[in-house]
N, CA, C and O atoms as CSV, one atom per row, in Angstrom:
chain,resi,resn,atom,element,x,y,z
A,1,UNK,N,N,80.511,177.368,-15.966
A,1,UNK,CA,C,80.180,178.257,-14.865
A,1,UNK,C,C,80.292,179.695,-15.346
A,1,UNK,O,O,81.231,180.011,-16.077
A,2,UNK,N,N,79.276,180.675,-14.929
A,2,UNK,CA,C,79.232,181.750,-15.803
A,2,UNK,C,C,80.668,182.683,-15.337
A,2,UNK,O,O,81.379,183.302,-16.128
A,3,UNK,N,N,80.851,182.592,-13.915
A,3,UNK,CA,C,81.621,183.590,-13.115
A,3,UNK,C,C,82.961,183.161,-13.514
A,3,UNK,O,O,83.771,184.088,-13.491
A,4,UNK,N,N,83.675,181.439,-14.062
A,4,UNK,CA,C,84.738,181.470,-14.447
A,4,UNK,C,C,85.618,182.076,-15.520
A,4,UNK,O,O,85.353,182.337,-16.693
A,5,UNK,N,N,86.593,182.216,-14.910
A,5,UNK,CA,C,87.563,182.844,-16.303
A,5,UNK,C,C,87.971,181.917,-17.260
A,5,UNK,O,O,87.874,182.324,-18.418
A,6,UNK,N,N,88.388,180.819,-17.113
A,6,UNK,CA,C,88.874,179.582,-17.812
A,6,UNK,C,C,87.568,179.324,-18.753
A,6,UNK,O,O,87.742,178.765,-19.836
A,7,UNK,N,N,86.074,179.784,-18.291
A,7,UNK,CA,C,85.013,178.938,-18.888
A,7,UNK,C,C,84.944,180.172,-19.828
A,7,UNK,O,O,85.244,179.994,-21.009
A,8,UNK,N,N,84.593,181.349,-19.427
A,8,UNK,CA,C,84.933,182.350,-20.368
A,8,UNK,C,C,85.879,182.242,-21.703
A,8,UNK,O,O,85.370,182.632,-22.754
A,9,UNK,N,N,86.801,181.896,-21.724
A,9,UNK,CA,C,87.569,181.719,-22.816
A,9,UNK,C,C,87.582,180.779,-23.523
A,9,UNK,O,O,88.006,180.938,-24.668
A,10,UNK,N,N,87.000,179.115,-22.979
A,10,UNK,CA,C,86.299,178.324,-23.646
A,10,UNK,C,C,85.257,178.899,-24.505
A,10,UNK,O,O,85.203,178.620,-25.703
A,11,UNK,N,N,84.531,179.595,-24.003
A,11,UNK,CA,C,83.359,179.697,-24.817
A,11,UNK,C,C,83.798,181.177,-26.317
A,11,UNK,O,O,83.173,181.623,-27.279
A,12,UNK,N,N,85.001,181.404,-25.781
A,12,UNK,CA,C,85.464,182.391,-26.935
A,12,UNK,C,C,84.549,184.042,-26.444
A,12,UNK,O,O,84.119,184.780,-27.330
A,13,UNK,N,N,84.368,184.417,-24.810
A,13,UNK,CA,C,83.924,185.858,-24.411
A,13,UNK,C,C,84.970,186.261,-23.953
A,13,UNK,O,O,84.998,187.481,-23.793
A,14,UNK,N,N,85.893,185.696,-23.662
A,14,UNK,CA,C,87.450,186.429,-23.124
A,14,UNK,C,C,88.358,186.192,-24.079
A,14,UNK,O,O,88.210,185.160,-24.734
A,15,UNK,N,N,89.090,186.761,-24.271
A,15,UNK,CA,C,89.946,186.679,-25.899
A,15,UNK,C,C,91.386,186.131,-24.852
A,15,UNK,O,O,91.758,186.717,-23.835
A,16,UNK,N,N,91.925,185.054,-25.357
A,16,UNK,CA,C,93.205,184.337,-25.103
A,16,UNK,C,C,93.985,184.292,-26.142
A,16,UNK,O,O,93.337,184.506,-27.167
A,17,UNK,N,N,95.704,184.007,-26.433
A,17,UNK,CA,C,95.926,183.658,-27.482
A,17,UNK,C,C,96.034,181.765,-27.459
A,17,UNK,O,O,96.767,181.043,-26.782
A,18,UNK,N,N,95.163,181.471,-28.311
A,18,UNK,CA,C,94.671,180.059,-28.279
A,18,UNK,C,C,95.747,179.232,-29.015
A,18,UNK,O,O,95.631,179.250,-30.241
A,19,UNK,N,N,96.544,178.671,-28.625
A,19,UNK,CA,C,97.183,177.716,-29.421
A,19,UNK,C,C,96.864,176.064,-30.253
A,19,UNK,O,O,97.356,175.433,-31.188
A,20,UNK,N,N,95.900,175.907,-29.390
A,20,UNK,CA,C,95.611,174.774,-30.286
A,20,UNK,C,C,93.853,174.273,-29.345
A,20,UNK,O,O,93.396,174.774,-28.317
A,21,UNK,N,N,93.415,173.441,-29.986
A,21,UNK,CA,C,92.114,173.036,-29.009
A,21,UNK,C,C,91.357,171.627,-30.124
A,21,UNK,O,O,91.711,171.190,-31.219
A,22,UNK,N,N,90.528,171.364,-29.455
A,22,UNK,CA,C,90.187,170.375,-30.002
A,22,UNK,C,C,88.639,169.898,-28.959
A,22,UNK,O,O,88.366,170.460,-27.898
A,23,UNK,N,N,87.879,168.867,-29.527
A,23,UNK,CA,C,86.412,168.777,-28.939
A,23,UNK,C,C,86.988,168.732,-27.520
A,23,UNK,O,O,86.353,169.547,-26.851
A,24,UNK,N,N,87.769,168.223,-26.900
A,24,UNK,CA,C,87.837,168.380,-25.642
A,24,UNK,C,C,88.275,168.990,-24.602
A,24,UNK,O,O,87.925,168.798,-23.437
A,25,UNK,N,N,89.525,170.198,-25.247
A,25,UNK,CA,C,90.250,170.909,-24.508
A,25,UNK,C,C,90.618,172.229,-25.439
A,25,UNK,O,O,90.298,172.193,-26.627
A,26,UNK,N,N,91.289,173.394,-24.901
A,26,UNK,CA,C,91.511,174.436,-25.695
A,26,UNK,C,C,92.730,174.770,-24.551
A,26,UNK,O,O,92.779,174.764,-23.321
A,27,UNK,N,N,93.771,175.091,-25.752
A,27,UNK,CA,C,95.501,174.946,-24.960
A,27,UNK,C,C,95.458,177.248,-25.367
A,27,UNK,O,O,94.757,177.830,-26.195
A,28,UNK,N,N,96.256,177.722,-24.601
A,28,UNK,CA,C,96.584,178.786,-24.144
A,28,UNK,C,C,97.884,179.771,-23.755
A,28,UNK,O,O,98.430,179.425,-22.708
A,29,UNK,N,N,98.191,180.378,-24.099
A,29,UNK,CA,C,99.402,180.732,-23.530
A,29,UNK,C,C,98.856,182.329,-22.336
A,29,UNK,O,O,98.085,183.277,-22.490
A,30,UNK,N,N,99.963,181.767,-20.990
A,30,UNK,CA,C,99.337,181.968,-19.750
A,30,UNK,C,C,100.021,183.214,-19.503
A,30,UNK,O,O,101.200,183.392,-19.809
A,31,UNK,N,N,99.098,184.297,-18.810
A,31,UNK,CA,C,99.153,185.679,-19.422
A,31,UNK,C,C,100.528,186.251,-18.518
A,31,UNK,O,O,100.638,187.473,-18.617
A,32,UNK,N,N,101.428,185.699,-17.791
A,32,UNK,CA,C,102.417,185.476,-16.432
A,32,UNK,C,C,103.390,184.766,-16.952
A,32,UNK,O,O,103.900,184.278,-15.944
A,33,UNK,N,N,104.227,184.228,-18.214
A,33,UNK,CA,C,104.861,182.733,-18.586
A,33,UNK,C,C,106.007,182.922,-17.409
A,33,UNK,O,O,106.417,183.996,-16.970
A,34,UNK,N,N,106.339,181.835,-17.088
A,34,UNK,CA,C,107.297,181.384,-16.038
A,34,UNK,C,C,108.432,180.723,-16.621
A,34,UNK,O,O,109.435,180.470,-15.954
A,35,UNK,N,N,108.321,180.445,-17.780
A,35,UNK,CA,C,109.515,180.354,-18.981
A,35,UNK,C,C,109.034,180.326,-19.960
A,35,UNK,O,O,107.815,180.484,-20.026
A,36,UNK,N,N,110.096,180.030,-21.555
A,36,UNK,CA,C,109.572,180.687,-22.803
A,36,UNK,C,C,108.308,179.919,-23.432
A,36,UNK,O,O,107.479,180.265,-24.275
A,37,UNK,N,N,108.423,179.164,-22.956
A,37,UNK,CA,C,107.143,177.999,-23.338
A,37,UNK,C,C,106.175,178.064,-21.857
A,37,UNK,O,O,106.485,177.550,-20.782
A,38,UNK,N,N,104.827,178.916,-22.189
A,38,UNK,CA,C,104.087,178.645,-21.044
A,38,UNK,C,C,102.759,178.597,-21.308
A,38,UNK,O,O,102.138,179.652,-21.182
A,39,UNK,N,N,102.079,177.461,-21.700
A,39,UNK,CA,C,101.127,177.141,-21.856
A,39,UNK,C,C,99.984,176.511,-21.212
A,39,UNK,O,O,100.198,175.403,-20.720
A,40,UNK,N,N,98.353,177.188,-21.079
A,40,UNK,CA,C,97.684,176.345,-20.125
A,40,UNK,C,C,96.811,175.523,-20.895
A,40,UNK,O,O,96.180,176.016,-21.829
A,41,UNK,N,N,96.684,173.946,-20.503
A,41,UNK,CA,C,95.756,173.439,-21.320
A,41,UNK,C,C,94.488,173.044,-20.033
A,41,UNK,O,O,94.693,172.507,-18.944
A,42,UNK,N,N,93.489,173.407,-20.474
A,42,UNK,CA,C,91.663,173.095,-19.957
A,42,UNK,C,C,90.885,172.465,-20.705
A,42,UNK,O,O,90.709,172.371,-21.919
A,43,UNK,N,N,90.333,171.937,-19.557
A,43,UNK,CA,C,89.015,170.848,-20.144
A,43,UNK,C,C,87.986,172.179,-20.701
A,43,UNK,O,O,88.073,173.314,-20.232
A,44,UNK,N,N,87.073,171.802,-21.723
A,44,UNK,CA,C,86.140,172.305,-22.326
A,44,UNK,C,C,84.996,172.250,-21.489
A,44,UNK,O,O,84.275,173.235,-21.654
A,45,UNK,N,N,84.582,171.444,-20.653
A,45,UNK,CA,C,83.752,170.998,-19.575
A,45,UNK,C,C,84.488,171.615,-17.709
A,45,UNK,O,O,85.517,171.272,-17.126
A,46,UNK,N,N,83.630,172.376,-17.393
A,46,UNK,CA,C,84.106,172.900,-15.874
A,46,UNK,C,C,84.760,171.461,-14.848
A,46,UNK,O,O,84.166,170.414,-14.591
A,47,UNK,N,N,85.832,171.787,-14.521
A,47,UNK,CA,C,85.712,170.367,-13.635
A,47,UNK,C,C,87.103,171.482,-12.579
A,47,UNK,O,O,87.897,172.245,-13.130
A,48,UNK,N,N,87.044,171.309,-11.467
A,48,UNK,CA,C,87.354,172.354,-10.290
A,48,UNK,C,C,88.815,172.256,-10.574
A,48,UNK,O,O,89.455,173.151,-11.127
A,49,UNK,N,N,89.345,171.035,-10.135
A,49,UNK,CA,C,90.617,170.508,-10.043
A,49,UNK,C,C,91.371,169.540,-9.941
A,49,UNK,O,O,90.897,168.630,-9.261
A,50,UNK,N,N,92.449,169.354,-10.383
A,50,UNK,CA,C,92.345,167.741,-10.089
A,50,UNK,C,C,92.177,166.988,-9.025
A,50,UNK,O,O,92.041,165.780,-9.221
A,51,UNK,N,N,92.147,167.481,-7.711
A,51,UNK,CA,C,91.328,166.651,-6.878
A,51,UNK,C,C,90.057,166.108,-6.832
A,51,UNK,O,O,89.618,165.225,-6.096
A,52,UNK,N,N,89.390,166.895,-7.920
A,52,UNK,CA,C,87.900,166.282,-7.879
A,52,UNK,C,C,88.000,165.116,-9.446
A,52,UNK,O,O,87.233,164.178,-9.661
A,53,UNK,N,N,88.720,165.388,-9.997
A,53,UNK,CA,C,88.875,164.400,-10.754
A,53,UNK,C,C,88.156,163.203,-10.657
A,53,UNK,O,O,88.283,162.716,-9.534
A,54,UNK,N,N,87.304,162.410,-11.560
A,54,UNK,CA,C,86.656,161.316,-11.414
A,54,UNK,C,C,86.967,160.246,-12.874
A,54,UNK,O,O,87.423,160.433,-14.002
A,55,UNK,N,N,86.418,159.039,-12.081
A,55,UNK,CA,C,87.086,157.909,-13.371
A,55,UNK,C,C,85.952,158.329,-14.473
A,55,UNK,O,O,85.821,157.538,-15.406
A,56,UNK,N,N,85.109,159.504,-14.463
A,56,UNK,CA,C,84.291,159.624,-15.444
A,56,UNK,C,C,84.922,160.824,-16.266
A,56,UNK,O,O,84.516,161.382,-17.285
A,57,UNK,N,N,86.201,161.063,-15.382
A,57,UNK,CA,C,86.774,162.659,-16.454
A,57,UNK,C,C,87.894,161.728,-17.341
A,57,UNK,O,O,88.425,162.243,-18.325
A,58,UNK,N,N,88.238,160.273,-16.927
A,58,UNK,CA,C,89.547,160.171,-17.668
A,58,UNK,C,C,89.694,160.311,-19.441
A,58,UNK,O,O,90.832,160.225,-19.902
A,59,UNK,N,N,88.724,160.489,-20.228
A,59,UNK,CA,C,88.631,161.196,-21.373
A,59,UNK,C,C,89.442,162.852,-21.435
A,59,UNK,O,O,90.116,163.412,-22.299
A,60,UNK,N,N,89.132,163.115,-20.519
A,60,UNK,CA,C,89.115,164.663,-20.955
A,60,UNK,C,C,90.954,164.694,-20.089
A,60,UNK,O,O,91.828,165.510,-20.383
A,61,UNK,N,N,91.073,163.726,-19.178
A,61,UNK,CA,C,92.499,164.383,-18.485
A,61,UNK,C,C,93.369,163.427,-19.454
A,61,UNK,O,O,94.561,163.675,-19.274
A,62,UNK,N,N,93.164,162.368,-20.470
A,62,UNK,CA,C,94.128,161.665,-21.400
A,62,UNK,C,C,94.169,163.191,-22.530
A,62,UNK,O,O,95.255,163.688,-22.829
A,63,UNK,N,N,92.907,163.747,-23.025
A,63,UNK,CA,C,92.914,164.486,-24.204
A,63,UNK,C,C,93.880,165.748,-23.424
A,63,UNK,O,O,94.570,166.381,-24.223
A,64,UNK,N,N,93.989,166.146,-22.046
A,64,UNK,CA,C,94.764,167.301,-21.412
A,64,UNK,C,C,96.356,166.917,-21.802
A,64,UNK,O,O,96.994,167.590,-22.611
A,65,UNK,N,N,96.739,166.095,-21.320
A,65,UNK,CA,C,98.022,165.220,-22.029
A,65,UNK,C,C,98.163,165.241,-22.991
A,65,UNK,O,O,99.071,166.002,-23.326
A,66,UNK,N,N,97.459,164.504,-24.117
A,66,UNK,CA,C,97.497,164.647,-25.532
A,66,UNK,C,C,98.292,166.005,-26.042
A,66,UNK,O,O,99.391,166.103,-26.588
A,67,UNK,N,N,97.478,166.861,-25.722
A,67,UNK,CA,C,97.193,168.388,-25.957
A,67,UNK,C,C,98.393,168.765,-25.437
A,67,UNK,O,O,99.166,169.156,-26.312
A,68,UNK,N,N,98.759,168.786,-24.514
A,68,UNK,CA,C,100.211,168.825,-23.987
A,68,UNK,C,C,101.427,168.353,-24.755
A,68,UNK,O,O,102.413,169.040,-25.021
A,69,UNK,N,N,101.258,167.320,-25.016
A,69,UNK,CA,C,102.122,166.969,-25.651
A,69,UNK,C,C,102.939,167.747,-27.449
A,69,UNK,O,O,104.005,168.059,-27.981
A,70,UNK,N,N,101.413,167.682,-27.673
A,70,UNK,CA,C,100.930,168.354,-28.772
A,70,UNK,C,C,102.145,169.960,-28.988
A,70,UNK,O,O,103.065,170.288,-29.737
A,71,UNK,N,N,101.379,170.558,-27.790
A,71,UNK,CA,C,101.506,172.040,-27.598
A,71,UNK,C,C,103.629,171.874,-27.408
A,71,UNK,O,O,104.408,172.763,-27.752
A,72,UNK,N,N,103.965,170.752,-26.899
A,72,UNK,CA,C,105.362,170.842,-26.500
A,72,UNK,C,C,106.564,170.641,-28.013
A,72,UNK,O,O,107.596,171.199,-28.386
A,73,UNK,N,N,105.626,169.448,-28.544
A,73,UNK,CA,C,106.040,169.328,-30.006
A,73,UNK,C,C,106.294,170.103,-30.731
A,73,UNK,O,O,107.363,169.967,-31.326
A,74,UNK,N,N,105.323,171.450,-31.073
A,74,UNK,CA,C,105.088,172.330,-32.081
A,74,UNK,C,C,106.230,173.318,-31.677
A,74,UNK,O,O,106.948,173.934,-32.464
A,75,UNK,N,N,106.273,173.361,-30.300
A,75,UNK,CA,C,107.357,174.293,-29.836
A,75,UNK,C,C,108.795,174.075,-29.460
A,75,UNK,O,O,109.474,174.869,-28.810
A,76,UNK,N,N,109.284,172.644,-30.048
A,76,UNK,CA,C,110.352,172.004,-30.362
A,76,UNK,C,C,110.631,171.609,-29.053
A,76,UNK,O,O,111.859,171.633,-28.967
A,77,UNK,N,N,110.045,171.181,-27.751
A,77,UNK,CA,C,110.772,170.708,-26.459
A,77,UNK,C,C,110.104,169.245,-26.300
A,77,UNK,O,O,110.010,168.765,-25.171
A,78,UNK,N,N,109.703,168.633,-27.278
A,78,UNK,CA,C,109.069,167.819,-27.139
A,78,UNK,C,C,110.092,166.506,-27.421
A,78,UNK,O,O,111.063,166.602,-28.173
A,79,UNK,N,N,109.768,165.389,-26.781
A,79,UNK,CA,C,110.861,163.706,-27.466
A,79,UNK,C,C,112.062,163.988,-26.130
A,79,UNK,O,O,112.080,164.873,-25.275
A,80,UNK,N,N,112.925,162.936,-26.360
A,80,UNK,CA,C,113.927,163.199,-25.395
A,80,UNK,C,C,114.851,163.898,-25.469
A,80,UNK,O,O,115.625,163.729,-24.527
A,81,UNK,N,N,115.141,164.610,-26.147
A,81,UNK,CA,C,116.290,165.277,-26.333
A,81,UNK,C,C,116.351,166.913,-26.035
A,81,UNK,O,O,117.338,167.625,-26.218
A,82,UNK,N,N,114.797,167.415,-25.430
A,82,UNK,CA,C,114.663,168.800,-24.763
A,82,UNK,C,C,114.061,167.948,-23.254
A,82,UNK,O,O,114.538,167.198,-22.402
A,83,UNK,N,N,112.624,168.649,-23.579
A,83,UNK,CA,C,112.306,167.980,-22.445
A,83,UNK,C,C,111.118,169.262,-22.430
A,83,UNK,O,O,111.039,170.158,-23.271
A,84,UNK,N,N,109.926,169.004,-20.816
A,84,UNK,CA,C,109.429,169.843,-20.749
A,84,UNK,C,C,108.721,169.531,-19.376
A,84,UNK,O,O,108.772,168.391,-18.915
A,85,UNK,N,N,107.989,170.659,-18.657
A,85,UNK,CA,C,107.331,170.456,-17.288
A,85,UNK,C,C,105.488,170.534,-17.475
A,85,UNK,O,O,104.869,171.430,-18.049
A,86,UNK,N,N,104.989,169.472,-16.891
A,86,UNK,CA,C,103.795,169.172,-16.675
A,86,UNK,C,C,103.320,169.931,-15.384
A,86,UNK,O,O,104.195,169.922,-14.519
A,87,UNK,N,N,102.106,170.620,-15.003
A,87,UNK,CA,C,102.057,170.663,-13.787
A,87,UNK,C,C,100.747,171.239,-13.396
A,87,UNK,O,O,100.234,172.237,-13.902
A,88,UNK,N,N,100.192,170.408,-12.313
A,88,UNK,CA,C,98.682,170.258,-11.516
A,88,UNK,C,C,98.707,171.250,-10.507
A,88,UNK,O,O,98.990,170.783,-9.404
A,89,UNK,N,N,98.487,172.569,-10.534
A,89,UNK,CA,C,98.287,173.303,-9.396
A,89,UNK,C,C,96.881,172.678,-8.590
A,89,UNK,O,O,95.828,172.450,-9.186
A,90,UNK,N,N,97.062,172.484,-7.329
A,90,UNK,CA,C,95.807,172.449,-6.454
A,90,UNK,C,C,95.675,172.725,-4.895
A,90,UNK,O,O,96.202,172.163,-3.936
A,91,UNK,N,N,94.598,174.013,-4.995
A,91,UNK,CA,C,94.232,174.920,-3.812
A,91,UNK,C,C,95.391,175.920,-3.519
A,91,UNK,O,O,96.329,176.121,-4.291
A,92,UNK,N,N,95.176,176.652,-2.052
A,92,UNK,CA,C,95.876,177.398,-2.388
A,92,UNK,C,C,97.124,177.904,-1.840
A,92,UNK,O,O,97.677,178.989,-2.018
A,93,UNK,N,N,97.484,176.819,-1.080
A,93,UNK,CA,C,99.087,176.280,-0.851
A,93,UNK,C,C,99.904,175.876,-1.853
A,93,UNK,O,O,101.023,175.480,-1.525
A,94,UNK,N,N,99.407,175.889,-3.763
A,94,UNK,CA,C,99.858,175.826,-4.318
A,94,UNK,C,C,99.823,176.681,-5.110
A,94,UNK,O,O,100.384,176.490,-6.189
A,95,UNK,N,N,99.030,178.146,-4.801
A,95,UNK,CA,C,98.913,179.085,-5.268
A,95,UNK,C,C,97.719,178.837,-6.866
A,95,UNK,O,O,97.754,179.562,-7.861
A,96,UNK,N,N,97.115,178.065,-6.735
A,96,UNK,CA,C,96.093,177.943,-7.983
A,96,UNK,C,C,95.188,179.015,-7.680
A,96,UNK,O,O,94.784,179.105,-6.521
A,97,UNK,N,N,94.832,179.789,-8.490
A,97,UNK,CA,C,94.325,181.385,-8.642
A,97,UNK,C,C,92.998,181.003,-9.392
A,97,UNK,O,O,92.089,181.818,-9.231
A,98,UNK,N,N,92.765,180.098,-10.049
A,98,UNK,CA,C,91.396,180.126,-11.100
A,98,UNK,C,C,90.756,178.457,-10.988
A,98,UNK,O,O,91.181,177.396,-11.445
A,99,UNK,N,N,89.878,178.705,-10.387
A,99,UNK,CA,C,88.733,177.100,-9.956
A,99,UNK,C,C,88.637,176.548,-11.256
A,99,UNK,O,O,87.489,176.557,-11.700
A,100,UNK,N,N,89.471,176.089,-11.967
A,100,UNK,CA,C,88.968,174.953,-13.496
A,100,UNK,C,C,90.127,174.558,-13.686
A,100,UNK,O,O,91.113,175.289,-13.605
A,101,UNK,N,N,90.152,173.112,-14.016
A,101,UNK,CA,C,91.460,172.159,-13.982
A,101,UNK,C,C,92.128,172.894,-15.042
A,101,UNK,O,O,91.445,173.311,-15.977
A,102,UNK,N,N,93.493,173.122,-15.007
A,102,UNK,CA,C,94.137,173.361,-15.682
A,102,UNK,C,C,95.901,172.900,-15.756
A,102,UNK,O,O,96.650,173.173,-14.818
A,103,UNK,N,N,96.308,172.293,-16.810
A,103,UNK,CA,C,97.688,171.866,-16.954
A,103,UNK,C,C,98.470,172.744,-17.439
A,103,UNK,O,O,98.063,173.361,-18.423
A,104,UNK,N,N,99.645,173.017,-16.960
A,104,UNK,CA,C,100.404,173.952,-17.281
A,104,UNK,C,C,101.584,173.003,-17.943
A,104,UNK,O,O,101.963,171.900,-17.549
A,105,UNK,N,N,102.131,173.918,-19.277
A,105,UNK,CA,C,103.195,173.075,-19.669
A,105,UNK,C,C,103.894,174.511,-20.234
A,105,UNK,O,O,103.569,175.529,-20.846
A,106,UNK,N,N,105.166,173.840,-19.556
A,106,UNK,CA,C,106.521,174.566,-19.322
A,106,UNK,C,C,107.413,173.964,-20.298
A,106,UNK,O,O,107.331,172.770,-20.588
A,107,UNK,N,N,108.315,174.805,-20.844
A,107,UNK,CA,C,109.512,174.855,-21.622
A,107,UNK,C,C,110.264,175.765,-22.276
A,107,UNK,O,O,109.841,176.878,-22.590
A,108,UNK,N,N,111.443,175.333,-22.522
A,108,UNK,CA,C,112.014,176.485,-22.578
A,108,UNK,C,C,113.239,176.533,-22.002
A,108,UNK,O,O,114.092,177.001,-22.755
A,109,UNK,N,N,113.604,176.228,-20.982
A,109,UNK,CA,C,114.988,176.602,-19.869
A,109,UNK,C,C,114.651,174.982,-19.410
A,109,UNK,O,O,113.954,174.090,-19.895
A,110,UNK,N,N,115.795,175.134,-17.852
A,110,UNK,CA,C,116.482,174.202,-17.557
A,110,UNK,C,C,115.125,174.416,-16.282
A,110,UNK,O,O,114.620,175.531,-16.141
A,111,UNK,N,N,114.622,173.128,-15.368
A,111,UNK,CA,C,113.908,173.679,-14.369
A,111,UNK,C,C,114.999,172.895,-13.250
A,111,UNK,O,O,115.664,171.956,-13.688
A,112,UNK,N,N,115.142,173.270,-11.947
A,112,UNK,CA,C,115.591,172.956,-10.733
A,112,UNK,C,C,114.610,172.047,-9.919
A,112,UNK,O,O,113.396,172.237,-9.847
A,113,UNK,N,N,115.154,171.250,-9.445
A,113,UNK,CA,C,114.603,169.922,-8.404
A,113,UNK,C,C,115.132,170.033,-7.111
A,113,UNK,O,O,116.248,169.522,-7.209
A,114,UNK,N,N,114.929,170.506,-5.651
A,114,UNK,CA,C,113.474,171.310,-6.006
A,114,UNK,C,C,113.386,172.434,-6.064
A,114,UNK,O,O,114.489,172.964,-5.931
A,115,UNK,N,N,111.976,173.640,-6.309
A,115,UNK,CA,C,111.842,174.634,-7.064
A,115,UNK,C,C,112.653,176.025,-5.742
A,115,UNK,O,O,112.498,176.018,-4.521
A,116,UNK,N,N,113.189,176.693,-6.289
A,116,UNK,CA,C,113.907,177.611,-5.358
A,116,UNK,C,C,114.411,178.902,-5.725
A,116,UNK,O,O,114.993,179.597,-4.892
């Protein structure tokens, strides 16, 4: 989508610092971090959010995981012995600011259950 920001930086016209990417996703660090590890990973392909999610995206939301995982490893919170936060913003009772699926992965600190 031309007007997105997320698609923008896929395509390499908005400059991000890119941490890792691959044919299906391109991981990010999110310009706001909410702890020391704050990374966004996106599909390479526009897809709104995960509510629209379809059994035809599950390629691209296993490779979002992957990538996640990936991104948590390199930054030592990864396996059981740190730990780290996954997380699906959707609409805007959850405050999601930018129309393109995006996973946020957190680490770094301790997080609270629930958020306060």
């Amino acid at each position: 989508m031309a007007d997105c920001l997320f698609c923008g930086i896929v395509a390499g016209d908005i400059p991000a610092d890119v941490v890792c990417s691959d044919e299906y996703t391109v991981a990010f660090r999110d310009l706001s971090p909410q702890a020391p590890l704050h990374v966004l990973v996106v599909p390479r392909r526009h897809i709104v959010n995960a509510s629209t999610v379809t059994d035809k995206d599950g390629d691209v939301v296993a490779a979002m995981l992957m990538a996640a995982n990936a991104v948590a490893d390199a930054a030592g919170f990864g396996g059981e012995d740190r730990g780290f936060r996954l997380v699906f913003n959707v609409g805007p009772d959850a405050l999601n600011s930018v129309d393109h699926l995006h996973l946020h992965v957190l680490g770094g600190r301790t997080f609270d259950w629930p958020p306060g």
